[in-house]
C-alpha positions as CSV (number, residue, x, y, z in Angstrom):
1,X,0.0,0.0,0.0
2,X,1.2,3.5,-0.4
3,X,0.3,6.2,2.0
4,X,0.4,9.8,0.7
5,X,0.5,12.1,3.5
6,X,-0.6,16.0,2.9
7,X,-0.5,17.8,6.1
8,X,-2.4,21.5,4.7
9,X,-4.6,20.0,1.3
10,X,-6.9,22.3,0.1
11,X,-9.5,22.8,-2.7
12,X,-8.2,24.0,-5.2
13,X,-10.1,26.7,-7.0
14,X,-9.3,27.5,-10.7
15,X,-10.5,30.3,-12.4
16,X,-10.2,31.0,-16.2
17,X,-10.2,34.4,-18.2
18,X,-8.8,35.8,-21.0
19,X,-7.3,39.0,-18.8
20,X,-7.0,40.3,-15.5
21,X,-7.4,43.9,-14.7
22,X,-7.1,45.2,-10.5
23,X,-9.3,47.3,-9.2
24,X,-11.8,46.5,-11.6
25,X,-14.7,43.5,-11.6
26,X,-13.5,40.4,-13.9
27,X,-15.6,38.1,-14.7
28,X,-14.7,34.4,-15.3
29,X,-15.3,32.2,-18.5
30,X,-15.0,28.9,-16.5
31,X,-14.2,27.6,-13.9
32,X,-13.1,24.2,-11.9
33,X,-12.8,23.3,-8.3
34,X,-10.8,20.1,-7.2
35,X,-9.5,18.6,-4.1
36,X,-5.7,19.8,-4.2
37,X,-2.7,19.5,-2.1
38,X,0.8,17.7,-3.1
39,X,-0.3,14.4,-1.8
40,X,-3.5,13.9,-2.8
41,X,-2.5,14.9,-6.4
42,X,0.0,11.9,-5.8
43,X,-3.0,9.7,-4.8
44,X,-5.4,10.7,-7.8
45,X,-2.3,9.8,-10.2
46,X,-1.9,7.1,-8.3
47,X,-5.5,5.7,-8.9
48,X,-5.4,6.3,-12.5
49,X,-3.0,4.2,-12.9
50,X,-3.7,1.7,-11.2
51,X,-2.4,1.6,-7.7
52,X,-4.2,1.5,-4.2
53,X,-3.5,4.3,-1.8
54,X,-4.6,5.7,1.7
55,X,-4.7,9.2,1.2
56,X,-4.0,10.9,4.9
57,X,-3.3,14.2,7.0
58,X,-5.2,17.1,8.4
59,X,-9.0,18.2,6.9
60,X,-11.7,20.3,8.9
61,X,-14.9,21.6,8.0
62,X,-17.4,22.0,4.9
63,X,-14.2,22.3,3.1
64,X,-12.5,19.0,4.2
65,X,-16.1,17.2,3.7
66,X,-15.9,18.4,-0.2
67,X,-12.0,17.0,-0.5
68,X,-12.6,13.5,1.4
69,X,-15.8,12.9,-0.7
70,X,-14.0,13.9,-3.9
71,X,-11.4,11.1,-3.3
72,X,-14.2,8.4,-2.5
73,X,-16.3,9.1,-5.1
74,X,-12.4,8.5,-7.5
75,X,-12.0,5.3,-5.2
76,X,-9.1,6.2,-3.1
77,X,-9.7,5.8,0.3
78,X,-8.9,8.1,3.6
79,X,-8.0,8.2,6.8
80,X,-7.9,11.7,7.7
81,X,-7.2,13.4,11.3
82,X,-10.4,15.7,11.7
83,X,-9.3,19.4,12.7
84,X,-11.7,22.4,13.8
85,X,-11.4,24.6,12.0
86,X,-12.2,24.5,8.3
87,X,-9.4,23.2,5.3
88,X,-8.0,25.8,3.1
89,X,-9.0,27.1,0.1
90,X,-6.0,27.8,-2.6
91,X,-7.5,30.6,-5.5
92,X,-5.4,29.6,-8.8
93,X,-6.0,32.2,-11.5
94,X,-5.4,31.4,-15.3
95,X,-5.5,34.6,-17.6
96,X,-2.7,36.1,-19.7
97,X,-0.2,35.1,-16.7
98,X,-0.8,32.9,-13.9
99,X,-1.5,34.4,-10.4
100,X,-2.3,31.7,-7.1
101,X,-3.5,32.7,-3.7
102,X,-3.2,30.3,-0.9
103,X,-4.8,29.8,2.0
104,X,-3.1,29.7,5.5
105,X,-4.7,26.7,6.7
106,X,-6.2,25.6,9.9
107,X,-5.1,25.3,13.8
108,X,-3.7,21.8,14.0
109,X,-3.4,20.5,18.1
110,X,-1.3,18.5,19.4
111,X,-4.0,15.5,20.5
112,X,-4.5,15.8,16.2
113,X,-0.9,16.2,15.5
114,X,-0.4,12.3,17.9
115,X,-3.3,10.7,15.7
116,X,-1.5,11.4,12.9
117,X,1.5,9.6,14.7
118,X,-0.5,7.0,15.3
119,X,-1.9,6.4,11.8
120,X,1.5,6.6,10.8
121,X,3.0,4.1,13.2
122,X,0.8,1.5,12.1
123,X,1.9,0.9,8.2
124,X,4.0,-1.9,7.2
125,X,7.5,-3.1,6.0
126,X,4.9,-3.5,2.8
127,X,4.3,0.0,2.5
128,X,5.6,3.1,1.0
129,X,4.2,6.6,2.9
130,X,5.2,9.9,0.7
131,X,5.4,12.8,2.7
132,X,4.9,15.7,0.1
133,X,4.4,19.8,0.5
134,X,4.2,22.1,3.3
135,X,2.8,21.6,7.2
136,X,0.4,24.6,8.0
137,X,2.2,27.4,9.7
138,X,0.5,26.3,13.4
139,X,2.7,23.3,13.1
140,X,5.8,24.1,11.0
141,X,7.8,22.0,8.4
142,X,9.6,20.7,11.7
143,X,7.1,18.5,12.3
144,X,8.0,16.3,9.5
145,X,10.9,15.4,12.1
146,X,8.5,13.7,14.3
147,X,6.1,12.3,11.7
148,X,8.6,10.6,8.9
149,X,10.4,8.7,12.4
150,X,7.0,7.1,12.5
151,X,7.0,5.3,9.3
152,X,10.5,4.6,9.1
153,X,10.4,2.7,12.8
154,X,7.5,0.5,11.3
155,X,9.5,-0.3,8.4
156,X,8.1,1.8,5.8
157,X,9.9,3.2,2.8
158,X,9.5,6.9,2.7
159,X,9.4,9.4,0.1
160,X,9.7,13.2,0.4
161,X,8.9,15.5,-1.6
162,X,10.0,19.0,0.1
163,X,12.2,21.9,-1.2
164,X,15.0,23.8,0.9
165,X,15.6,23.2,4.5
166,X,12.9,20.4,5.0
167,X,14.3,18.2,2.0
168,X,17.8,18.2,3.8
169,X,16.6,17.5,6.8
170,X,14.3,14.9,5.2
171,X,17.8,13.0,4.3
172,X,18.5,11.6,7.5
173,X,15.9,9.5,7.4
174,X,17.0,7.6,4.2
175,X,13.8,8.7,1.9
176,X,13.6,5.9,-1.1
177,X,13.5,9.4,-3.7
178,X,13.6,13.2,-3.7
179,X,12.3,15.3,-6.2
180,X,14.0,19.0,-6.5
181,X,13.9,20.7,-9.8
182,X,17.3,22.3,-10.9
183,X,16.4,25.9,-9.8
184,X,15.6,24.4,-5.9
185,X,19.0,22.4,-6.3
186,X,20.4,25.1,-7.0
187,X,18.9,27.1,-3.9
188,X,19.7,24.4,-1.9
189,X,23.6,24.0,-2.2
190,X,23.9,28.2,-3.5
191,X,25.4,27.6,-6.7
192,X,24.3,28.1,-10.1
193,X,24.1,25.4,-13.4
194,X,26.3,25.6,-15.9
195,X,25.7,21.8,-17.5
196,X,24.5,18.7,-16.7
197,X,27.0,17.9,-15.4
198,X,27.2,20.4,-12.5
199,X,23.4,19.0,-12.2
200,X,24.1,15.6,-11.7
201,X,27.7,16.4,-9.4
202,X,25.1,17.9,-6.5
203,X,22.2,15.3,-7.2
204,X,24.9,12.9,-5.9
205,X,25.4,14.5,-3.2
206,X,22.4,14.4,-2.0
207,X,22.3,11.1,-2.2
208,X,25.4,11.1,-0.4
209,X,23.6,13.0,2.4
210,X,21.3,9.7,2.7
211,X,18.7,9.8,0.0
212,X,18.5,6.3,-2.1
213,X,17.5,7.8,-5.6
214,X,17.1,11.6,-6.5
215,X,15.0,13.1,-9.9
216,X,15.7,16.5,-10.9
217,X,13.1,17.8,-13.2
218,X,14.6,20.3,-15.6
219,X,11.1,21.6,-17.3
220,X,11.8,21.7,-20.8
221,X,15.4,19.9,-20.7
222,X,14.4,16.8,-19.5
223,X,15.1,14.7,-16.3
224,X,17.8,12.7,-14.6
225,X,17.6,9.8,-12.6
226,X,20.7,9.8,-10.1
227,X,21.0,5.9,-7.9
228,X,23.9,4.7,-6.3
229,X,24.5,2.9,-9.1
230,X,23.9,4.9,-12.0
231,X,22.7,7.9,-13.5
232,X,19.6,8.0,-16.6
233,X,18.9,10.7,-18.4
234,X,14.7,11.0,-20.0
235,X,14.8,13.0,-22.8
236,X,12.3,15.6,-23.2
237,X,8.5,15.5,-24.7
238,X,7.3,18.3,-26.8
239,X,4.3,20.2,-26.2
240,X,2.4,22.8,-25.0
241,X,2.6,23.6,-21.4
242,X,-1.1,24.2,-20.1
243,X,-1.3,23.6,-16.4
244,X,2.0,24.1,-13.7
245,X,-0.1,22.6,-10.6
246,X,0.5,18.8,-10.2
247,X,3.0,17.5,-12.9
248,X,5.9,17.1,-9.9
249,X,3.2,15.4,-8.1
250,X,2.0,13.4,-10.7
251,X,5.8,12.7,-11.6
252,X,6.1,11.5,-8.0
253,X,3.2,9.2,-8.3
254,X,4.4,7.7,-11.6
255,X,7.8,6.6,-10.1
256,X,6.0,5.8,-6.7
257,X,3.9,3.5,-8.3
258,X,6.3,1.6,-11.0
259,X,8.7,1.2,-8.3
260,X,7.1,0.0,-5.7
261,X,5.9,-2.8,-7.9
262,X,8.9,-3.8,-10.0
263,X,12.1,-1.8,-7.8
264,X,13.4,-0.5,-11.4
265,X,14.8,2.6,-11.7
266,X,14.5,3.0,-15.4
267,X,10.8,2.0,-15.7
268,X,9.8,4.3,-12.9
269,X,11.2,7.1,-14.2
270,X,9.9,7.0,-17.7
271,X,6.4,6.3,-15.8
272,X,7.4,9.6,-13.6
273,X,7.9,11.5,-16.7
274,X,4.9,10.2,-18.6
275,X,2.9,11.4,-15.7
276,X,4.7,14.4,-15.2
277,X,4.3,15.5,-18.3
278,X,1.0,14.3,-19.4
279,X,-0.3,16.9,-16.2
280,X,1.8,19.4,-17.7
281,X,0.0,19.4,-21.0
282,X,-3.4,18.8,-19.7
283,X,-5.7,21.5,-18.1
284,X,-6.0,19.1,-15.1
285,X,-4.5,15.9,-13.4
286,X,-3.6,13.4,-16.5
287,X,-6.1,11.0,-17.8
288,X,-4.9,7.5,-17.5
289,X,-5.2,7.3,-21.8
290,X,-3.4,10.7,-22.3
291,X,0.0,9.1,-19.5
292,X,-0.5,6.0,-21.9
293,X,0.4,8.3,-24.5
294,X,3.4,10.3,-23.4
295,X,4.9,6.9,-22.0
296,X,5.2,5.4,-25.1
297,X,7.3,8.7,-26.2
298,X,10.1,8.8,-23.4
299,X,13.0,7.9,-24.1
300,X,15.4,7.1,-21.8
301,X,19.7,6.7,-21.7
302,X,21.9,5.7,-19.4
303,X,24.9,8.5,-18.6
């Protein structure tokens, strides 16, 4: 089973016009709302293709009711902690540029935080728990300190999918992948890219630092793959770019999913980047057909 852990989800509210003008009314041409947050986007990939997963964290309110029946009514199950006050709502405007506006998110107490703990404590050597985006700010990304020990001490592989300070700290406990881009690799170590190369010289050192297998999404340049044994290369897809919320996740979910059923590196990552890029040229999450479609076009070489 895979657990996908999202401690602040949110709906996600998408609004579509042609332009935006402040202090003025706009009025939208469409619309969409969706449950959101970086792991259940890993759990609705997940589903698609294929893959069972318990979809868990913090949800309160009318809010949290709309994103845990949203996930039943695709199948995926839950096992939320229940928090008082209500989940966030994240505003994610489409016009001529794209503009979001996030929510805080809600009061999490410490009697909620130790459910989670619990929940947490209870997975399997069988299981794989991916620990993806920020905590809300009642709680702090320090708290992933407390919660990924849970899952490792059962036997659990972990996965995290953090940027900055929390994804080195997140090395300690041996996560099975990390997923920076290049620009947050770069933030990360304070350096800048001048090849592959230079890319693929600080990916190793993070997994030097303890991580088993590192991505690096490079947008438009492709992705590596960097293992203990070897490093691959996926070339990239063309197409247009329609949608930046969800490809990392659904990237995630793709080599989540592959790997935890066959433990190879190169088949995961050309079902990461089917998925990632599938999201990235759709106006939503993939479709399962569309990820067919993009998988049968990466290519993948071995450095």
């Amino acid at each position: 089973m895979i657990y996908t852990v999202t401690l602040n989800p949110a709906i996600d509210y998408i609004v579509r016009l042609t332009h935006i003008e402040s202090s003025a009314v706009n009025r939208m041409d469409s619309s969409d709302t969706f449950a959101g947050g970086k792991g259940i986007n890993v759990s609705r990939i997940l589903q698609r293709l294929g893959y069972a997963s318990t979809a868990t964290g913090f949800v309160g309110g009318f809010t949290g009711e709309f994103i845990k029946n949203g996930l039943v009514a695709e199948a995926i199950g839950t096992k939320f902690v229940q928090v008082d006050q209500d989940t966030r709502i994240n505003v994610k405007i489409k016009a001529d540029q794209e503009t979001e506006i996030n929510g805080l998110g809600p009061v999490v107490t410490d009697e909620q935080l130790a459910e989670l703990e619990d929940i947490l404590s209870h997975v399997t050597a069988d299981d794989t728990v991916v620990f993806a985006g920020s905590a809300p700010a009642s709680l702090g990304n320090q708290v992933y300190n407390r919660l990924i020990p849970q899952a490792k001490k059962a036997g659990a592989e972990v996965i995290c999918d953090f940027e900055g300070q929390t994804l080195l700290d997140s090395l300690t406990h041996e996560p099975l992948l990390v997923k920076p881009n290049n620009h947050e690799l770069e933030a990360i170590f304070g350096v800048t890219f001048d090849s592959r190369e230079d890319i693929v010289r600080y990916a190793k050192e993070i997994l030097a630092k303890g991580a088993k297998n590192v991505i690096v999404s490079m947008a438009g340049d492709g992705a590596l793959l960097v293992t203990g044994d070897a490093t691959y290369f996926a070339k990239p897809i063309k197409g247009t770019v329609k949608n930046s919320v969800g490809a990392g996740d659904s990237m995630v979910a793709g080599f989540a999913g592959e790997y935890t059923k066959s433990h190879n590196p190169i088949g995961a990552l050309k079902w990461g980047v089917a998925c990632g890029t599938a999201t990235a040229f759709s106006d939503d999450l993939a479709s399962i057909d569309f990820i067919r479609e993009m998988y049968e076009k990466v290519e993948v070489e071995t450095l």
